[in-house]
N, C-alpha and C positions, 0 to 999 in steps of 0.2 A: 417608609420605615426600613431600616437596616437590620441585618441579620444582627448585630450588636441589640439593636433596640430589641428585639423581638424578644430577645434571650431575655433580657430586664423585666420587660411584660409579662413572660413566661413565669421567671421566677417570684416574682412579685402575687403575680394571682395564684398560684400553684402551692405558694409557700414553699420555692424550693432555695437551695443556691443558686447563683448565676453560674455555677461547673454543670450540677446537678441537669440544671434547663436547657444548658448546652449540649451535654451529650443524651437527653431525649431531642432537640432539636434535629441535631445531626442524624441520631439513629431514627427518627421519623422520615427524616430525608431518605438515607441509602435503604429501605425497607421499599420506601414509594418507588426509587428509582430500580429496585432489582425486580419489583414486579413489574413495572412496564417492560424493562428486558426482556421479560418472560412472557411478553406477549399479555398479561394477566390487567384487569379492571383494578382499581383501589376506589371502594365506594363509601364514605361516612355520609352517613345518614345526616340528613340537615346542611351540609356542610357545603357537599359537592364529589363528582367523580372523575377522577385523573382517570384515563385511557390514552392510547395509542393511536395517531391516525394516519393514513399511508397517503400520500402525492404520488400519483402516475409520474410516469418521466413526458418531458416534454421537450418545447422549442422555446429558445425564448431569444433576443439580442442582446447583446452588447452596447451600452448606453455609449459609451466612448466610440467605436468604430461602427458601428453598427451591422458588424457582423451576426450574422444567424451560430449559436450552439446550445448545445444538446445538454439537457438540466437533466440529470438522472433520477432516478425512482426514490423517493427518499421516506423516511418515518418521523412523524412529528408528536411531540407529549400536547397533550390537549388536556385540557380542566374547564367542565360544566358546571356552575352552582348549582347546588340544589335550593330550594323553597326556602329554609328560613335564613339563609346567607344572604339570598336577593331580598327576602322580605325586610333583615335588619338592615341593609345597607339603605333600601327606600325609607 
């Protein structure tokens, strides 16, 4: 499903316009995204919880030369389901 589709979905169940479903689409996006910035959890109940999760720096090689280098510390967005997201998908 495309961000296109979604917005149709959106509007369609919501009763809204496709403008209308788009810019809650969007402002649901940049809301998730300034709270992981902020270091902060985003939890809907049923749904699932966006957090933040940190990699150590490491070693790793070079597929091509097989030289050894140094992968540094890095922060990843992660997303858990909760209960009735896993249970509707089974």
């Amino acid at each position: 499903m495309t961000k296109a589709d979604l917005v149709n979905v959106m509007a369609e169940k919501a009763g809204l316009s496709k403008a209308d479903a788009e810019k809650a689409l969007n402002g649901f996006v940049a809301a998730v995204t300034d709270a992981l910035k902020s270091g902060e959890k985003v939890s809907l109940v049923g749904f699932g919880t966006f957090s933040v999760g940190e990699r150590a720096a490491r070693t790793g090689k070079n597929p091509q030369t097989g030289a050894t280098i140094n992968i540094p510390a890095a922060k990843s967005p992660k997303f858990k389901a909760g209960k009735a997201l896993k249970d509707a998908v089974n």
